[in-house]
Structure formats: structure tokens, C-alpha cells
OpenMM code with the backbone's topology and positions (N, CA, C; nanometers):
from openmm import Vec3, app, unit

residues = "UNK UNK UNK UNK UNK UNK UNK UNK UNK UNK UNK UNK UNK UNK UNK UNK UNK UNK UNK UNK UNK UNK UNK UNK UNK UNK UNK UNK UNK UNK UNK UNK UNK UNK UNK UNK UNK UNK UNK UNK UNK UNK UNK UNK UNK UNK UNK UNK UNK UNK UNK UNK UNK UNK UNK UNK UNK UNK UNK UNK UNK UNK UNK UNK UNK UNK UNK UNK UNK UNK UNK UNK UNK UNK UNK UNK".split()
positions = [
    Vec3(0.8482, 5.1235, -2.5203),
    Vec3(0.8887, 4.9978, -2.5796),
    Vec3(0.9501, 4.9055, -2.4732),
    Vec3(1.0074, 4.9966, -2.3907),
    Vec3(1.0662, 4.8846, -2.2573),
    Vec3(0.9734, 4.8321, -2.1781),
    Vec3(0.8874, 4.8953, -2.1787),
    Vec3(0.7903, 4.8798, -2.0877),
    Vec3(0.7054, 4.7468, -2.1183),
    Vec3(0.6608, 4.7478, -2.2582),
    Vec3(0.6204, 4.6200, -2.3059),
    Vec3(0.7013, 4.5011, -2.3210),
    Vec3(0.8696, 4.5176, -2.3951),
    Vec3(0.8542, 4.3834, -2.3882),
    Vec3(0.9262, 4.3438, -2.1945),
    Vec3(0.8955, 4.4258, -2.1652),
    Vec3(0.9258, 4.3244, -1.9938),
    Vec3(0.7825, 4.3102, -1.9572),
    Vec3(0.6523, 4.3346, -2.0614),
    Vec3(0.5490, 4.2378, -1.9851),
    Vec3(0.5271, 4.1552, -2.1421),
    Vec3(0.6171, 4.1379, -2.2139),
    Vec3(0.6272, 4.0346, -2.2991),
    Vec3(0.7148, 3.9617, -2.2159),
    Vec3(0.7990, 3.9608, -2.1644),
    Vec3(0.9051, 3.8354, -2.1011),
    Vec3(0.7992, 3.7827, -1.9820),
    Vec3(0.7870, 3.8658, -1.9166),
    Vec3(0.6913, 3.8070, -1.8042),
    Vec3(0.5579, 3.7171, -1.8390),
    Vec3(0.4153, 3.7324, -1.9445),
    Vec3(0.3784, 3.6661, -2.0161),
    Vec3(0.4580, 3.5136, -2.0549),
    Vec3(0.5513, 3.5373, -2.1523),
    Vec3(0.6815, 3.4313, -2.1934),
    Vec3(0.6965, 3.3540, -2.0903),
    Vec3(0.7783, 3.3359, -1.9453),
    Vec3(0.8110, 3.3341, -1.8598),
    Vec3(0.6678, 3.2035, -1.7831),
    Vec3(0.5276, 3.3175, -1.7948),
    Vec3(0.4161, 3.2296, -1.7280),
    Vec3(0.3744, 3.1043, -1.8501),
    Vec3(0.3974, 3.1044, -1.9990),
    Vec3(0.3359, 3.0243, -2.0898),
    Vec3(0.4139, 2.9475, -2.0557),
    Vec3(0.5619, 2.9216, -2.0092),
    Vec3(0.6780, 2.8397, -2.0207),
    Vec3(0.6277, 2.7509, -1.8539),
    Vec3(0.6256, 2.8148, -1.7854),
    Vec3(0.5884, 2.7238, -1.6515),
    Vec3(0.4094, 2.6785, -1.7046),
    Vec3(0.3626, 2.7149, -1.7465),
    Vec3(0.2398, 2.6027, -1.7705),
    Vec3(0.3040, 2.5160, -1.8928),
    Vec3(0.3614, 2.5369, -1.9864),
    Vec3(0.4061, 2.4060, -2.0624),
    Vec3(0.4952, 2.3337, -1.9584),
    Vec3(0.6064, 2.3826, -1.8828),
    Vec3(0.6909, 2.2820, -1.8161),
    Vec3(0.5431, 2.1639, -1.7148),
    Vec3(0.4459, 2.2941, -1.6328),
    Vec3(0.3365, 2.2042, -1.5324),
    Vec3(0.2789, 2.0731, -1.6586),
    Vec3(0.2172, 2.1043, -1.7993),
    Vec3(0.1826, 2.0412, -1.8249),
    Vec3(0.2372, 1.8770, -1.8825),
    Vec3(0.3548, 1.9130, -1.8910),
    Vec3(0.4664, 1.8204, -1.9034),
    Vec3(0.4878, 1.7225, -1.8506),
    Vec3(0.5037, 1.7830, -1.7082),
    Vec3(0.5484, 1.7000, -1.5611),
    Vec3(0.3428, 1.6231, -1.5620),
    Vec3(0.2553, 1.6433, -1.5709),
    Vec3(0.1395, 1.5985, -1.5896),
    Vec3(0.1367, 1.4920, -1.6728),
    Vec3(0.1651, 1.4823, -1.8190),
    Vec3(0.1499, 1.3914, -1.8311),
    Vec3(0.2552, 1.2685, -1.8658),
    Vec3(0.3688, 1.3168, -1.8036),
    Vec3(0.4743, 1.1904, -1.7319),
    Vec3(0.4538, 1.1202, -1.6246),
    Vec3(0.3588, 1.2210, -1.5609),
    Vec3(0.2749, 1.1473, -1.4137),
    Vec3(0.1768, 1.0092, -1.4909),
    Vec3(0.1021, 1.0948, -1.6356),
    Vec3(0.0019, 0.9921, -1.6635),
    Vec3(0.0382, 0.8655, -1.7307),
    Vec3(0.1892, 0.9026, -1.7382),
    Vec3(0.2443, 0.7983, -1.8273),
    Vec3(0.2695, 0.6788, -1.7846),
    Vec3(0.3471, 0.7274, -1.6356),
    Vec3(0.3847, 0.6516, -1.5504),
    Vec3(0.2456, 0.5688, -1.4736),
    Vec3(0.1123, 0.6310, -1.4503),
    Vec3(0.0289, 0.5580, -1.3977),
    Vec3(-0.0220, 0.4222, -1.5294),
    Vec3(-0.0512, 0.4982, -1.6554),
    Vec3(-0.0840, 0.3776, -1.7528),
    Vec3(0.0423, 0.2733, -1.7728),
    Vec3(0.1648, 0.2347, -1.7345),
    Vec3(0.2440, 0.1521, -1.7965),
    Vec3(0.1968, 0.0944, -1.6025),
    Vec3(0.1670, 0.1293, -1.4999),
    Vec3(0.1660, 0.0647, -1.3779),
    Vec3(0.0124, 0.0215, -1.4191),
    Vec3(-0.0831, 0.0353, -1.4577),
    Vec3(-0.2035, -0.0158, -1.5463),
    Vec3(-0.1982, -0.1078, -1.6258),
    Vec3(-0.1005, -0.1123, -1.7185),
    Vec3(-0.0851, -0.2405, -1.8604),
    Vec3(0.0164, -0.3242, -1.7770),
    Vec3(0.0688, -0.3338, -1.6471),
    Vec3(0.1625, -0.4513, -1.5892),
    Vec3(0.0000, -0.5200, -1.5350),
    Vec3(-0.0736, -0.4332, -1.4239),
    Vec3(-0.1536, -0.4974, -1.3639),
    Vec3(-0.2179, -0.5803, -1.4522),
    Vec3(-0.2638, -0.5172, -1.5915),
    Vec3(-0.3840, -0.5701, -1.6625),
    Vec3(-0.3168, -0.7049, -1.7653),
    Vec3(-0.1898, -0.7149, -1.7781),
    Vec3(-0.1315, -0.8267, -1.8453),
    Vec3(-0.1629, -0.9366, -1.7472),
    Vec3(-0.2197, -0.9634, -1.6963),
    Vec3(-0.2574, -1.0687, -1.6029),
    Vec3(-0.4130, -1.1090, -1.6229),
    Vec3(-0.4384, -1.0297, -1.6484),
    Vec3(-0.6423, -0.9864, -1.6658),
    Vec3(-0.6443, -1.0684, -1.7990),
    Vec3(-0.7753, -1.1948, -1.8147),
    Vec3(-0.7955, -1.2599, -1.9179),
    Vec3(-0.9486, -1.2118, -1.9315),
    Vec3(-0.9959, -1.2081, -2.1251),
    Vec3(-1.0873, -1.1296, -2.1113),
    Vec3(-1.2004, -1.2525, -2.1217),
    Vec3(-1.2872, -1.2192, -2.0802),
    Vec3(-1.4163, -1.3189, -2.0680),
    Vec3(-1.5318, -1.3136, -2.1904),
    Vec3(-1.5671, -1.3914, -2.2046),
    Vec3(-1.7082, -1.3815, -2.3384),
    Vec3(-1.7718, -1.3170, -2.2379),
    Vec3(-1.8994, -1.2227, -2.3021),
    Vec3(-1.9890, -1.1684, -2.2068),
    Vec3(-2.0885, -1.2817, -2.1205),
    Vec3(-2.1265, -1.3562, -2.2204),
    Vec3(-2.2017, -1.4665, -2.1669),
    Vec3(-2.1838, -1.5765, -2.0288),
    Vec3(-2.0633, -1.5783, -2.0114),
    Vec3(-1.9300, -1.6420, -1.9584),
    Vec3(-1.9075, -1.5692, -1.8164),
    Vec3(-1.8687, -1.4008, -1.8800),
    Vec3(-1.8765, -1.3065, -1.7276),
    Vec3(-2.0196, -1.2711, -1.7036),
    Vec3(-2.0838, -1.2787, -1.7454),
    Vec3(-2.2694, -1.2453, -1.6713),
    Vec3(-2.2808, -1.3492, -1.5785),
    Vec3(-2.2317, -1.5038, -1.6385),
    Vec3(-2.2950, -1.6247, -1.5410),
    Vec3(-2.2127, -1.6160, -1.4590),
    Vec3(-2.1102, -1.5840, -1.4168),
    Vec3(-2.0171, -1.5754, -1.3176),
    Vec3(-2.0621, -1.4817, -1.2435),
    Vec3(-2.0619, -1.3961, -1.2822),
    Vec3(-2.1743, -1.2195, -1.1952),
    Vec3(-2.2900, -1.2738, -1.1751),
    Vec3(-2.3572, -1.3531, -1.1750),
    Vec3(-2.5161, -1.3648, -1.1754),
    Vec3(-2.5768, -1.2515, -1.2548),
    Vec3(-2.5705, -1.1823, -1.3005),
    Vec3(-2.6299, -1.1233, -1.4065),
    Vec3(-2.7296, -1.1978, -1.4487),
    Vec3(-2.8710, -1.0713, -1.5056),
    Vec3(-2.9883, -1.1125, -1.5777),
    Vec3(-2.9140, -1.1368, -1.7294),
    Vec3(-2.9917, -1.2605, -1.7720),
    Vec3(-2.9783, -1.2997, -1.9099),
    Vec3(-2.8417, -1.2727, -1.9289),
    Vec3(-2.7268, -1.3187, -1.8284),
    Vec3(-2.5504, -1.3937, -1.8386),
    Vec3(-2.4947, -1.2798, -1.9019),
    Vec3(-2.5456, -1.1932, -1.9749),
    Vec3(-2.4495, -1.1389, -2.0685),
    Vec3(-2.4108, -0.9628, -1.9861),
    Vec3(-2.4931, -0.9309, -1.8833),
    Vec3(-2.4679, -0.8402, -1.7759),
    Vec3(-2.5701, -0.7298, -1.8547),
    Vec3(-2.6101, -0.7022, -1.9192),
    Vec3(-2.7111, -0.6040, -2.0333),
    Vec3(-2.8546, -0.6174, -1.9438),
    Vec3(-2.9029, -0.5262, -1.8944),
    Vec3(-3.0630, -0.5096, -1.8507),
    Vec3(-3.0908, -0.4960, -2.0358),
    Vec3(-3.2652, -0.5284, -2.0035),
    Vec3(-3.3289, -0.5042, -2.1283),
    Vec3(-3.3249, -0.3658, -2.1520),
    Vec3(-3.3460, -0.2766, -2.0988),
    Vec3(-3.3258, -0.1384, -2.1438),
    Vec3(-3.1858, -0.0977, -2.1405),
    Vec3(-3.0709, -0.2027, -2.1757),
    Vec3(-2.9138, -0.1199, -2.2140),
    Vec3(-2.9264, -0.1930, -2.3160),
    Vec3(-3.0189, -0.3194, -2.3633),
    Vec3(-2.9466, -0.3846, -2.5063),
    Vec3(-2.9350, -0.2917, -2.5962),
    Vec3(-3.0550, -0.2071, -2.6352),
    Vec3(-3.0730, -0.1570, -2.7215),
    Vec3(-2.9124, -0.0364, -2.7443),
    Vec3(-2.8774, 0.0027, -2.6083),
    Vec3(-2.8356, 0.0745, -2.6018),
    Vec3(-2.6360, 0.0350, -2.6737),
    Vec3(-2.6017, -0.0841, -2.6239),
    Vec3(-2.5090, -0.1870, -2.6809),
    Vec3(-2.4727, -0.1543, -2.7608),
    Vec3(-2.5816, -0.2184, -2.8753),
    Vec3(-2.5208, -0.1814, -3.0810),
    Vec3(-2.5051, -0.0407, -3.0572),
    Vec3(-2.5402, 0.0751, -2.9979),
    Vec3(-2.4742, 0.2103, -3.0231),
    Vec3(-2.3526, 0.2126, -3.0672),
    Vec3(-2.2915, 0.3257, -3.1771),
    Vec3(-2.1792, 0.3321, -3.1823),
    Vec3(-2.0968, 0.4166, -3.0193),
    Vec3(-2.1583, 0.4425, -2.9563),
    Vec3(-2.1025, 0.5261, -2.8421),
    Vec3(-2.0260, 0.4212, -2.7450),
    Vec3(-2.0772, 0.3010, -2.7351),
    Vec3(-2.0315, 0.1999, -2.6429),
    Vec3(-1.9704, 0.1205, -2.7303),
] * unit.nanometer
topology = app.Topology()
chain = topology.addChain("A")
for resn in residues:
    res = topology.addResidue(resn, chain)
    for name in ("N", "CA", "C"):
        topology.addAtom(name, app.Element.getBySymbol(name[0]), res)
């Protein structure tokens, strides 16, 4: 019985440092998206039509004929 739970604490011990690693992870990611939404509060969004002619884009709206279709997807 001793024997197990000291490889129950040890187990315990490794789940606790991957929750603490995963933690410190995504305070890292937290910190990169709020340095993301400062940059992007500056960013004005464009009609597509608007950013294609500015890009030179075929037919202004930046879409080749073989992505229109692809567009109305619910995936994009």
C-alpha cells in the first residue's frame, strides 16, 4: 500500500506541473492577443471591393474565379 500511493503522489505531483505548464501557456497567449487588439484598434476594415482595387486584385474583390464558389461556404 506504501508502495502505491508514493507512485500516486508522484503521478499527482507530474499532473500538477503540466496544469501549472499549461497555465503559464496560456497567460503567455493572453498577453500576446491584448498586444494584438492594441495593434488592430488602429486597423479600419475595408469593403472587399474597395481592398481588391487597392491590391490590384482580379475582379477588386481579391476572390479568383475558382475561390468564389468557395466564399458562400460555411467554412470561410
Amino acid at each position: 500500500m506504501k508502495t502505491e500511493f508514493g507512485k500516486y503522489g508522484e503521478v499527482l505531483e507530474k499532473v500538477q506541473r503540466k496544469l501549472h505548464e499549461a497555465s503559464n501557456t496560456i497567460d503567455k497567449v493572453s498577453v500576446r492577443r491584448r498586444a494584438i487588439d492594441r495593434k488592430l484598434r488602429g486597423v479600419e476594415i475595408l469593403p472587399e471591393m474597395e481592398a481588391g482595387a487597392i491590391l490590384n486584385l482580379p475582379g477588386g474583390n481579391g476572390l479568383d474565379e475558382d475561390d468564389s464558389a468557395d466564399a458562400d461556404s460555411p467554412e470561410h
